[in-house]
N, C-alpha and C positions, 0 to 999 in steps of 0.2 A: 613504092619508093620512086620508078622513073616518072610516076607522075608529079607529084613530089617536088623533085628535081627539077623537070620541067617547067612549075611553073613558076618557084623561085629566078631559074636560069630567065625565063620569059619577061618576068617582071621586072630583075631587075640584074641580071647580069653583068653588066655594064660597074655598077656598082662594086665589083669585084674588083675592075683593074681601077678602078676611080679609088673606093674608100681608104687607102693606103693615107697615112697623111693629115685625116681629115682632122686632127685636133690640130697640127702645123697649120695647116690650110685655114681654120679658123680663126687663133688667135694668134700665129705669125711667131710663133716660139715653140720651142721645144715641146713633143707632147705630154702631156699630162700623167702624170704615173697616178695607179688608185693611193686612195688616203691610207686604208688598210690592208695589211699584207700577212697572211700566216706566214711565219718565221721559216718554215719549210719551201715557201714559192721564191724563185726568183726576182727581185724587183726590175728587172729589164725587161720589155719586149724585147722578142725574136723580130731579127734584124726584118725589115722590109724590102722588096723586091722596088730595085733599083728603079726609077722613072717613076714609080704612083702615086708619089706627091702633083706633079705635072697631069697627070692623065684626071688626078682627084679633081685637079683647079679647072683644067678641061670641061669636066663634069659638069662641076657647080657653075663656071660659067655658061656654059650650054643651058642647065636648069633655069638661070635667071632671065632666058630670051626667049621661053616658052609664053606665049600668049595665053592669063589664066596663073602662073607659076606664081604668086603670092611672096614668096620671101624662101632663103634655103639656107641651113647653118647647119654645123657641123661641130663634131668634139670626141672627143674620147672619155666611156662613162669609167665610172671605179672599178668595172666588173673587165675591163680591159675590152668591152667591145666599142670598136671605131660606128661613127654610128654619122649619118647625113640625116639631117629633115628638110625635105620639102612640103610646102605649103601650097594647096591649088586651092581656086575657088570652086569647082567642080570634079565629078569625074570626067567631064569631057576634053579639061582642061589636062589631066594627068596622063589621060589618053593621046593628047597631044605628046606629051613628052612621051608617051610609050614608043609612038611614030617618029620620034624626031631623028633625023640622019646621026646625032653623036650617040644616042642611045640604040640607034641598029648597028652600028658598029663598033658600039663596046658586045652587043649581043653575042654579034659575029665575031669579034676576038674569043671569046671567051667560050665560043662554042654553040650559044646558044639558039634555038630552032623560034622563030617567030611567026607562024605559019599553024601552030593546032590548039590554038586556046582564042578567046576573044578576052583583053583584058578589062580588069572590073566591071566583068558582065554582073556578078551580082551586087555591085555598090550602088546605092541609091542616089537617082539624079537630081541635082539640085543644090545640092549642100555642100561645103568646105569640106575639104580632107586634105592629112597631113598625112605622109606617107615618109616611114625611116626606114633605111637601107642601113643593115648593122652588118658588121664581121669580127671576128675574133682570129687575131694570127696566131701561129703553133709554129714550129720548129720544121714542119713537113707536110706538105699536103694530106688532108684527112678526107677530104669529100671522093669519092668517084666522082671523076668525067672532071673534075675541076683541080688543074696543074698548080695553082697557089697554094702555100702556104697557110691553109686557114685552116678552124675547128669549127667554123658556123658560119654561117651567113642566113640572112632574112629578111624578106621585102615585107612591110606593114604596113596596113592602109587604117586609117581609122577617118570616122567622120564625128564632126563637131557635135555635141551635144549641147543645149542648154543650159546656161548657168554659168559657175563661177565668177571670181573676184580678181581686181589686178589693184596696185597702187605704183602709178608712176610708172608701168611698161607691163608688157605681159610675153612670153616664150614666143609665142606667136608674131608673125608680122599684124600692124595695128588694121593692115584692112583685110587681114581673116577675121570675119564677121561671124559672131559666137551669138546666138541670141541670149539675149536675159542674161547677160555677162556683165558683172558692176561694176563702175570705176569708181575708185574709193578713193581717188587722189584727191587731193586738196585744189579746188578751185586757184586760178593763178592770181596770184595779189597778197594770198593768205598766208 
């Protein structure tokens, strides 16, 4: 479990005092509640800790002046977790933002030891990856060792595979380069 912990905290702690916000933060309006609700759940989020709208934008701004940082958006899914994607062209690139002074000091706020892991040692180099920081608020802090209000949190890294289809945009920023990815748009004129 402390290792665990550690390397959640390591990767992406930061994202703790940031993701507060992040559907505000993205579409500049009230957040998103899910579509569907068992008549038993509450339809509100549990209130947010005061400033992490600010510390969220902090983030996301920080993330976009990472040399390598490809695009970064944010929202809140039906499942209620608040969730950031960043987009790098590399792991060396993410690895920058690992390093980066706003991400050692959300570390440092939050507790976190940056000092006994090397990150994305086993990610392969070379390739795009998209990495989400999600959390889920609760009424009361549930994790040990982390004072917020949350029931999860999770740093994920994935890298680009081959393939799929877009028409007219894709999730992605347009220069995350996806091989053998199709554009089905309509040539312009037509």
């Amino acid at each position: 479990m402390r290792q665990t912990l550690s390397v959640i905290t390591l990767l992406g702690a930061g994202a703790i005092a940031g993701a507060a916000g992040f559907a505000t933060l993205a579409s500049g309006a009230a957040q998103a509640q899910p579509t569907e609700q068992p008549a038993d759940q509450p339809t509100e989020q549990p209130q947010q800790p005061g400033g992490a709208a600010g510390m969220g934008q902090i983030l996301i701004n920080s993330l976009k002046t990472v040399d390598g940082c490809l695009g970064v958006d944010a929202g809140q899914m039906s499942s209620g977790k608040n969730s950031i994607f960043a987009w790098f062209e590399d792991a060396e690139a993410a690895r920058r933002w690992y390093n980066h002074p706003t991400h050692r000091a959300m570390l440092a706020m939050a507790g976190g030891r940056s000092d006994d892991t090397q990150p994305l040692a086993h990610v392969e180099e070379g390739i795009p990856l998209m990495v989400i920081a999600s959390l889920t608020f609760s009424d009361r802090p549930q994790i040990d060792g982390i004072p917020m209000p949350i029931s999860q949190i999770s740093i994920e890294v994935y890298q680009a595979a081959p393939g799929g289809a877009y028409i007219n945009g894709k999730l992605a920023p347009e220069s995350f380069k996806v091989e053998h990815m199709k554009n089905l748009s309509a040539p312009e004129g037509e």
